[in-house]
N, C-alpha and C positions, 0 to 999 in steps of 0.2 A: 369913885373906883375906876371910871373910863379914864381916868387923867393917868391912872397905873397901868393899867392895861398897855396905853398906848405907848409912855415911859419905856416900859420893858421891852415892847419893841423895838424901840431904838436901843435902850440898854447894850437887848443882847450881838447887834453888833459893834458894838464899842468892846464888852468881850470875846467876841472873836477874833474882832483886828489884835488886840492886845496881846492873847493868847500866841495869835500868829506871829507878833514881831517879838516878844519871848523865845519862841521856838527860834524866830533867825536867827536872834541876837548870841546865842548858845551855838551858834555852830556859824559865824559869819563866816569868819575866813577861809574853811571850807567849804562853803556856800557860794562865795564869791568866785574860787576857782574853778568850779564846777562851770558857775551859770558862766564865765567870762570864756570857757572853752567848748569847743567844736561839737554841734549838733548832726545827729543823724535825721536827718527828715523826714525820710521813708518809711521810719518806724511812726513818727508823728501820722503822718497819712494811715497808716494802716491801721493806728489807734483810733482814730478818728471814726472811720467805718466800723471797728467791733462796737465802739462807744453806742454809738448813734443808731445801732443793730438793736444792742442791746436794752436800749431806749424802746423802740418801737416795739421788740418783744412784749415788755414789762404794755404796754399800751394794748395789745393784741391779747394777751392774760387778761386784763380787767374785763376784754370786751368781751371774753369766751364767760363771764362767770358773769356778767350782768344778762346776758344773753341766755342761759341756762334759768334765769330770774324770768324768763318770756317780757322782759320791756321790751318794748318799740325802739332800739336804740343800733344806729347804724355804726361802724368800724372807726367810719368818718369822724363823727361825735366823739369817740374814745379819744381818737389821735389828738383831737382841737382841745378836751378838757385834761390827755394827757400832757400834753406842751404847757399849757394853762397850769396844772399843778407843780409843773419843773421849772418856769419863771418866778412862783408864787414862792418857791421851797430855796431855788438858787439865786437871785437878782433882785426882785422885788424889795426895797429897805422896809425892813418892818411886818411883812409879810407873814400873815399866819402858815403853818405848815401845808406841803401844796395839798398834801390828801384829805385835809380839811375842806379848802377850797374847792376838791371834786367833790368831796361827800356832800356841801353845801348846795354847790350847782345842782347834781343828780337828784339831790332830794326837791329842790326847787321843780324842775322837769316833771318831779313824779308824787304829784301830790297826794296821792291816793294809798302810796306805798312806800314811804318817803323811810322808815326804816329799814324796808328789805336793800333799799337802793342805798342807804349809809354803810348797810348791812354788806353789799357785795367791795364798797372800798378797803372795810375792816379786815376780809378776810382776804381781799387782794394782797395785801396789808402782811397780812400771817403768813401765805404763802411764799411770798418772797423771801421772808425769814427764815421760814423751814427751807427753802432752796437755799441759802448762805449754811445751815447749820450740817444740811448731806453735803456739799459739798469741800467746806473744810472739811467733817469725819471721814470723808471717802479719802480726800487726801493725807490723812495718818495711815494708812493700807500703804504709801508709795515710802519704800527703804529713802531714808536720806539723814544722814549725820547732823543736818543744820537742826535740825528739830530735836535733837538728844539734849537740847540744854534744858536745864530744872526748872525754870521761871515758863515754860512752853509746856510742861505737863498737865496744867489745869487748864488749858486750851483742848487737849487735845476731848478732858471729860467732859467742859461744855459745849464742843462739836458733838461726839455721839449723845450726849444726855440731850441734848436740842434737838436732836434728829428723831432720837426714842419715843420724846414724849409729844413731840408736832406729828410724827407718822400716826401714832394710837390714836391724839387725840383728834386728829382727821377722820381713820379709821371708827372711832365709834359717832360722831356727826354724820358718816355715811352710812352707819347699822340703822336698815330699815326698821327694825324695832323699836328704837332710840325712841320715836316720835310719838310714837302707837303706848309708852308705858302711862301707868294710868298718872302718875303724878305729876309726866310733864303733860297730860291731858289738862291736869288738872289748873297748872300754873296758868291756861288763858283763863281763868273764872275770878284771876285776884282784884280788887281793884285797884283802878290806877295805871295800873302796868298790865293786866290784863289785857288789852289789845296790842300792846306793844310785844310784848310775849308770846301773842297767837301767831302776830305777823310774819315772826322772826321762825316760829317754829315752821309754819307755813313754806318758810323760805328755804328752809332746810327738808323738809319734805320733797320742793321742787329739784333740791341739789341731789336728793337720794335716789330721785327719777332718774339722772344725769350723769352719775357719776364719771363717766368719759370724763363729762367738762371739769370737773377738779382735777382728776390726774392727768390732763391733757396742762394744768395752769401749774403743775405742779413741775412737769416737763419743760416745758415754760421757763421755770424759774432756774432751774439746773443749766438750761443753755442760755439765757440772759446772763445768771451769773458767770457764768465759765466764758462767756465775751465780754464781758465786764474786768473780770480779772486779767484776761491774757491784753488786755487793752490800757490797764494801770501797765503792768509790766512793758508795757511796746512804749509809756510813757517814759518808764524808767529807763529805757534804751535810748530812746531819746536823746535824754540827756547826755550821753556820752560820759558817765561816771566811769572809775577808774574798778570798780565795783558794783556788781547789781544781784542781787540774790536769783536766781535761777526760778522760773515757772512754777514748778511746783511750790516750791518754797512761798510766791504768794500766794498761792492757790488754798493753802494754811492757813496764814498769819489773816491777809485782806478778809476773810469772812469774819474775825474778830474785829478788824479795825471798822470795819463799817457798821456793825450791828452798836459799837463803844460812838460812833459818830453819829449814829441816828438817831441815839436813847441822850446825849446830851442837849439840853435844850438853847444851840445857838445856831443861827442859819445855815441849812444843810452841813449840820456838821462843821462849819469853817475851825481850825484849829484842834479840835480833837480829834479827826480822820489824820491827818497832818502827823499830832503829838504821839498818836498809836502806831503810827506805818514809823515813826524813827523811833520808836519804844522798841518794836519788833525788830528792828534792822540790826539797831544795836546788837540784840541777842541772838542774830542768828551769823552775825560775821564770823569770817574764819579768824584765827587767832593775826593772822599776815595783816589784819586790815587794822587799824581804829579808828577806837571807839566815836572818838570827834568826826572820822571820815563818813563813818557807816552812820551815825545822827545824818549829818548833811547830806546823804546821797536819798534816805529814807526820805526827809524832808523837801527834797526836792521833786522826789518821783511823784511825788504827793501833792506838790504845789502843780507842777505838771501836769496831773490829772484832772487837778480841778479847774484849772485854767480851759482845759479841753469839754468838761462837762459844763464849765459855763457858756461856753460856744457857742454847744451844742444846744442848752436851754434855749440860749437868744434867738436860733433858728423857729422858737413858739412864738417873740415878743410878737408879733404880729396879731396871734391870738391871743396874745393878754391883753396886748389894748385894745383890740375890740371887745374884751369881756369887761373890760375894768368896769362900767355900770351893771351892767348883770352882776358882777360878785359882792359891788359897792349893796344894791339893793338885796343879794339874797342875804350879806352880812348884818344884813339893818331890822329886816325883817324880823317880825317877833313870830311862834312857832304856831300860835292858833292861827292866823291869817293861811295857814295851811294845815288842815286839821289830817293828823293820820287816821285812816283807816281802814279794816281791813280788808285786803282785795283779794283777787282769785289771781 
């Protein structure tokens, strides 16, 4: 079975290249004109810094809600296993996903509590999502014509239905009560899962002390994302397209395109981020433009971005290879050699 394992790591970049030179191949010669014509730079520099803003945010979130957990865990640590998780997720050939890699480190650090501390990447994890799902719904409130077309209407119900049920279901994880009822009293008595159940309630206990610290990560996530977004768009300027869909307009579609990039399993996304932003482009050009154009400008805002967010990742290589044996041995590690239990 490790002989698959490892297979499909490599596999699934063999399907994202592939995917990606699909996607050229369908739109070359509009593709070719684009990339062979006159760049704006300044937009490139100014994406650069939302990018890498919004990087560090999402790093500054995890450390407010591992923090809120009372680990001994400095800013510093976050930044070095943040970097570490964006190498691991963007660059790395074959790389398990980066938030794995944190979650495996943090548990290793915390051997005592090694769920609560998987436990604050998972919900690092959610939050981000509910920040992509308010803010594409917030963006259906902004009048705008490009979003009247009929393939954009089930967008707009899984932005507010995303937003609906991530607010509540936060909302009741924060109800003091939630902890205190007797049958999740009861779930630490099961066995087996018994301690793993206490720890995790435990932990949520400490989150209900705190709550600041969620809706501060939650804050967080709305201005990472909305620097995230307006920094694809400074990519798409970039490029100097003869067309580019207006701010708002990503501020829409981009929260679909990256949640459809995140849930396909091939590295960060490569090719379905891509295949979504020219899905979207398509459907949101004016009638002046075509369809072939608006594929290749979609496509390339999109090649643009990521070329910028691998950049940006490599600015960690430094702390990836100094981790590569720490991740080598926590990945090798078997789970008793660290026995959980439960802590205060």
């Amino acid at each position: 079975m490790e002989w698959l394992k490892r297979s499909w790591r490599w596999f699934k970049w063999v399907v994202a290249i592939g995917v990606m030179g699909w996607l050229f191949q369908g739109h070359r010669d509009a593709i070719t004109q684009i990339a062979q014509g006159p760049k704006s730079w300044g937009y490139l520099g100014l994406a650069i810094i939302l990018i890498l803003g919004a990087s560090l945010l999402t790093f500054l979130r995890w450390w407010i809600l591992v923090r809120a957990q009372q680990f001994d865990f400095s800013l510093k640590q976050a930044v070095r296993l943040g970097f570490v998780g964006l190498v691991s997720n963007s660059i790395a050939p074959g790389a398990v996903g980066g938030d794995i890699v944190k979650a495996i480190l943090m548990a290793r650090d915390q051997p005592q509590r090694r769920t609560s501390a998987v436990a604050t990447v998972v919900l690092d994890r959610i939050l981000g999502m509910l920040g992509l799902f308010i803010v594409g719904a917030l963006t259906t409130l902004v009048p705008s014509g490009a979003l009247d077309h009929p393939d954009l209407q089930p967008v707009r119900w899984l932005m507010w239905g995303g937003s609906l049920v991530g607010l509540v279901s936060l909302g009741l994880m924060l109800w003091p009560r939630l902890t205190q009822l007797a049958w999740v009293q009861q779930v630490e008595r099961l066995p087996r899962v018994g301690h793993l159940a206490g720890e995790l309630i435990r932990g949520v206990g400490l989150y209900q002390s705190q709550p600041d610290a969620v809706w501060k990560a939650v804050l967080l996530s709305l201005v990472a994302h909305s620097m995230l977004i307006t920094g694809f768009w400074l990519c798409a300027c970039w490029m100097r397209q003869a067309w580019t869909p207006d701010l708002a307009t990503h501020f829409f579609f981009l929260p679909t395109s990256e949640l459809f990039g995140a849930f396909v399993p091939v590295p960060a996304g490569m090719g379905a981020l891509e295949g979504a932003v020219q899905w979207f482009y398509e459907r949101v050009r004016p009638e002046s433009v075509a369809e072939e154009a608006a594929g290749a400008a979609g496509f390339l805002a999109a090649l643009a971005f990521r070329i910028v967010t691998i950049g940006i990742s490599a600015l960690g290589a430094g702390y990836y290879l100094a981790s590569r044996t720490e991740i080598a041995q926590a990945m090798e590690s078997r789970p008793d050699e660290h026995p959980a239990a439960p802590g205060s």
